[in-house]
C-alpha positions as CSV (number, residue, x, y, z in Angstrom):
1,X,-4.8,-5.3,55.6
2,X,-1.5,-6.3,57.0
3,X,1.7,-6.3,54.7
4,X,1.5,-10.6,55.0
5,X,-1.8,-10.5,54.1
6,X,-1.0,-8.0,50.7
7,X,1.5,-10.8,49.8
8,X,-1.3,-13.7,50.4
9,X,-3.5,-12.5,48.2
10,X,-0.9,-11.6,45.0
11,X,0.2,-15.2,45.5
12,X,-3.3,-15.8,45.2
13,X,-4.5,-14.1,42.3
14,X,-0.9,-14.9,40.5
15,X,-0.8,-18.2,40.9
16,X,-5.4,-18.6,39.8
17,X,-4.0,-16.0,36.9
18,X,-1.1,-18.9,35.8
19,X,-3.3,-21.5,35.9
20,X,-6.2,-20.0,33.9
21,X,-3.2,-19.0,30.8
22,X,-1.3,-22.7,31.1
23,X,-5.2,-24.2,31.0
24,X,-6.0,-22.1,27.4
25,X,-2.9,-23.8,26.2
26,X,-3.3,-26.2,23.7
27,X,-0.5,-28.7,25.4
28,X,-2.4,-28.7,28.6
29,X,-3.3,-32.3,29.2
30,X,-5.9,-31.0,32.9
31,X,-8.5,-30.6,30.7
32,X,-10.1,-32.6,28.2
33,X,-9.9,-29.5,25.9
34,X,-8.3,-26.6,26.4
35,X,-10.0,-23.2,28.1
36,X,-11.6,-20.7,25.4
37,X,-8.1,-18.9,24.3
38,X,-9.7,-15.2,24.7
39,X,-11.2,-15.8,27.7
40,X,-9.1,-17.2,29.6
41,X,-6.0,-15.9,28.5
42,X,-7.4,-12.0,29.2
43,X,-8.7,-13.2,32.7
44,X,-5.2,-14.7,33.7
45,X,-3.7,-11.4,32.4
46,X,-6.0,-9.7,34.6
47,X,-5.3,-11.7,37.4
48,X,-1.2,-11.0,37.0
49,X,-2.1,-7.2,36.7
50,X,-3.7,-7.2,40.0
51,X,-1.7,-9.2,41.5
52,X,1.1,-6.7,40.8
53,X,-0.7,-3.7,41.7
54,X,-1.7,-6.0,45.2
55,X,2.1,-6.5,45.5
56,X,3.0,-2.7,45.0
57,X,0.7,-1.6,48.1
58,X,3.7,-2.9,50.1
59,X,6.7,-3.1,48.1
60,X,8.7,-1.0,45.8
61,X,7.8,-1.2,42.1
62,X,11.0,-3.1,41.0
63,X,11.0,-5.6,43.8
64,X,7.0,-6.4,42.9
65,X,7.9,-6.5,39.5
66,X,11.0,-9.1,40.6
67,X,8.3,-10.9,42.7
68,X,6.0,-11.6,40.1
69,X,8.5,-12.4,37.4
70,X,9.8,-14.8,39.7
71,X,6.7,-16.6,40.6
72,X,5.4,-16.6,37.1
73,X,8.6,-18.7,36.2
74,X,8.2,-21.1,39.3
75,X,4.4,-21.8,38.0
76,X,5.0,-22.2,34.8
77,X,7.5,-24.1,35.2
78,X,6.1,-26.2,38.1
79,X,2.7,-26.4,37.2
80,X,3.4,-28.9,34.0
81,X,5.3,-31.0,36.0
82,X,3.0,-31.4,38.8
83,X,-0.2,-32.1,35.8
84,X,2.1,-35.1,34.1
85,X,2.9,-36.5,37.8
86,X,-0.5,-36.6,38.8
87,X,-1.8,-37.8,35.0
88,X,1.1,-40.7,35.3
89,X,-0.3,-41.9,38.4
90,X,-3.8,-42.0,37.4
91,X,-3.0,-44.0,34.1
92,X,-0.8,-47.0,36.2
93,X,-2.7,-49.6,38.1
């Protein structure tokens, strides 16, 4: 697999293994309940370990480690946003 498509697939798998942990939150308003807490919060963690260990078959271990950090933040921090812009427009007429 080329060094692009290493980075694909950790964005991948990083971004599925966000989504699974913001969806076992209880503030997630996705859902109409929140993902079982265990479960999804040890498959997300799963999913942000291998997504490292994709990242480090072509980078160095501090720059994955910066990579993924960095991500995390953006979709974490994104992610909400995006979920209250799309539930604000589905609520107006």
């Amino acid at each position: 697999m080329t060094e692009t498509g290493f980075l694909w697939v950790s964005t991948l798998l990083a971004f599925t293994g966000s989504a699974l942990i913001h969806l076992a939150s209880r503030h997630q308003r996705l859902l109409p309940r929140p993902l079982p807490r265990k479960g999804a919060m040890a498959a997300g963690f799963a999913l942000e370990a291998t997504a490292f260990l994709v990242v480090l078959q072509c980078r160095s271990p501090a720059t994955s480690a910066f990579m993924l950090v960095t991500f995390l933040m953006a979709a974490w921090s994104l992610t909400p946003l995006f979920i209250a812009l799309a539930t604000m427009r589905r609520k107006t007429p």
